[in-house]
Every structure is written in structure tokens, then in C-alpha cells.
N, C-alpha and C positions, 0 to 999 in steps of 0.2 A: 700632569693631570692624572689621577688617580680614578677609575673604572674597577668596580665589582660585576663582573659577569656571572648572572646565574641562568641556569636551564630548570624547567621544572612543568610538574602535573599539577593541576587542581581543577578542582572540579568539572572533568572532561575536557579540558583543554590544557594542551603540551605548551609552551612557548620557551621565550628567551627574554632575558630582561640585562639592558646595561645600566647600568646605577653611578651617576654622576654626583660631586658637590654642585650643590645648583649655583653656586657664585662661578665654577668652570664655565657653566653654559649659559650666562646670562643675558650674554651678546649676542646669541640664536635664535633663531625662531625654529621652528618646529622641522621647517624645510631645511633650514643651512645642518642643524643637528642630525635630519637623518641622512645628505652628504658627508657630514663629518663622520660620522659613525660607519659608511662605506666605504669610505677612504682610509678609515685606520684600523677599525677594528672588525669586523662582520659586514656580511653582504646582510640587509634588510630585504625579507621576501614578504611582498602584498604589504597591507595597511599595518599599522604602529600605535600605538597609545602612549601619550604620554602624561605625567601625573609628578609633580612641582609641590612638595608637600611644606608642612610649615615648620618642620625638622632641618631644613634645607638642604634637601636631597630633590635629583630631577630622574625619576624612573621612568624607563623607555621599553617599552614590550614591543617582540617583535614576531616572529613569523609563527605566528597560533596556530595552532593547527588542535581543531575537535575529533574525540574521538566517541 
């Protein structure tokens, strides 16, 4: 499985984003993905976003934080 991790600012919010093929995570639901994602890759802090686009990519933001 192939994950593009990025970190990043915009507009007043810092976060993290991991970036799947969305055929990787298709067997997931929202829950079992952000287990899988604590299990392998980063610890998930507070709530998540995620956004399944029609490109088929599955984007996962994670520990936001505003500044």
C-alpha cells in the first residue's frame, strides 16, 4: 500500500493529512481506517476528516490544531 503523508498550514489551521488509493481502503469504514492508520502509521489525536474524491484518492486529516 502506498500512503503520501503530508503536514501543513492553511488558513489558521496546522494539521496532517494521509493520502490513500481509495481502492486500498475500500473494505473500511471510517472506524476500522483510523485503527489502521494507528497501527501503522501515526497516532490519530481528537476527531478526523475524511474526503473519498472522484480522482480516487481517500484523504484523511488528522490532529488540527487552530492557530
Amino acid at each position: 500500500m502506498t500512503v503520501l503523508k503530508q503536514t501543513w498550514s492553511w488558513d489558521g489551521v496546522v494539521g496532517e493529512s494521509l493520502i490513500f488509493d481509495s481502492q486500498d481502503t475500500k473494505s473500511m469504514n471510517d472506524e476500522e481506517l483510523i485503527a489502521f492508520i494507528n497501527n501503522n502509521w501515526v497516532e490519530v489525536i481528537g476527531q478526523a476528516t475524511f474526503k473519498r474524491d472522484q480522482n480516487g484518492y481517500c484523504f484523511v486529516n488528522f490532529n488540527l490544531v487552530t492557530y
